[in-house]
C-alpha positions as CSV (number, residue, x, y, z in Angstrom):
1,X,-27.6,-3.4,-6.1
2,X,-24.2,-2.1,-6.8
3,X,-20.9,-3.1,-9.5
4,X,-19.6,-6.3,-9.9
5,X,-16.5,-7.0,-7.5
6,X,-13.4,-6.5,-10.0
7,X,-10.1,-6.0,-8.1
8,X,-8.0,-6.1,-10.9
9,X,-9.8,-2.8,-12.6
10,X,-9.3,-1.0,-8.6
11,X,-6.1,-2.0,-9.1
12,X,-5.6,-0.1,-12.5
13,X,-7.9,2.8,-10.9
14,X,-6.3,3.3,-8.0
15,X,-2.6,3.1,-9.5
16,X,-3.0,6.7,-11.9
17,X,-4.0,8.5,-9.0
18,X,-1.3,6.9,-6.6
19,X,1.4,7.7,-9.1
20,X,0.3,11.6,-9.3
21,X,0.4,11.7,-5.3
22,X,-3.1,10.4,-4.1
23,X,-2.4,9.5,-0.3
24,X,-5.6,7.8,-0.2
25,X,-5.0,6.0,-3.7
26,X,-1.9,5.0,-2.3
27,X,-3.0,3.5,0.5
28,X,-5.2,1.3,-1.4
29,X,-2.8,0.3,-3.9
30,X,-0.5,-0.7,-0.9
31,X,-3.4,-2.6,0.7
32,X,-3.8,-4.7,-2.8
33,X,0.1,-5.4,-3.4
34,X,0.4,-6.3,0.8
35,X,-2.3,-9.0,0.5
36,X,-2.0,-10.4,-3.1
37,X,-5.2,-9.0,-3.8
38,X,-6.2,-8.6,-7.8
39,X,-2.1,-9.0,-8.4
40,X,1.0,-11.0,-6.8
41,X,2.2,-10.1,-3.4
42,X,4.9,-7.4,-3.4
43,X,5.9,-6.6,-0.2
44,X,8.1,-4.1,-1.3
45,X,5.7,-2.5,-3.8
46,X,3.6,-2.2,-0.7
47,X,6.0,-0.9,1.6
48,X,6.9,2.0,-1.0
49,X,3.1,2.9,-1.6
50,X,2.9,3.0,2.4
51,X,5.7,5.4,3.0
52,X,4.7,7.7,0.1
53,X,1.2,7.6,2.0
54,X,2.8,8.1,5.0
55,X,4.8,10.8,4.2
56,X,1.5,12.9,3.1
57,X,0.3,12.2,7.0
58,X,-2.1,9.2,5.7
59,X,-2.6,7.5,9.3
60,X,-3.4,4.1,8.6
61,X,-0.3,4.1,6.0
62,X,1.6,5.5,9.3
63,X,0.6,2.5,11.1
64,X,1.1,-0.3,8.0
65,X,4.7,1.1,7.2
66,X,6.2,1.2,10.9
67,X,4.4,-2.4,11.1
68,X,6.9,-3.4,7.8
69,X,9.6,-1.5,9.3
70,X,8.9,-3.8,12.7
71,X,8.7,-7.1,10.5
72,X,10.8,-6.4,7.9
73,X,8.0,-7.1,5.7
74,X,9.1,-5.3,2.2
75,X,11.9,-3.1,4.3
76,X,14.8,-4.1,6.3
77,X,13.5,-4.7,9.6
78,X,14.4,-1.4,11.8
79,X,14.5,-2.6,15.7
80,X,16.1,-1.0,18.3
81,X,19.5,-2.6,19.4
């Protein structure tokens, strides 16, 4: 029982909330872009959603942005000299 799996229409749900400030919505929406999931990879897409997450004190968006700013993954990479 349950809805049909339809990643494309989470993305479009999740991305109205995200833009009015949502941490959780952005979280998801950076989970989506960082693994291609229902649109093209955007690593930088994903990085943005994460800080703006991150910046509310969204944990896990804590721990996925520092990870981009340690790989460079959508950021420049940020290590210490």
């Amino acid at each position: 029982v349950g809805v049909n799996k339809d990643v494309q229409r989470a993305l479009q749900l999740f991305t109205v909330p995200a833009q009015k400030g949502v941490a959780n919505a952005q979280y998801n929406l950076a989970v989506l872009y960082s693994r291609g999931t229902g649109t093209k990879r955007d690593a930088v897409q994903a990085a943005a959603w994460y800080l703006k997450a991150a910046d509310q004190g969204h944990r896990e968006a804590q721990v996925c942005y520092a990870t981009c700013l340690y790989k460079g993954d959508g950021v420049p990479q940020d290590l210490p000299a």
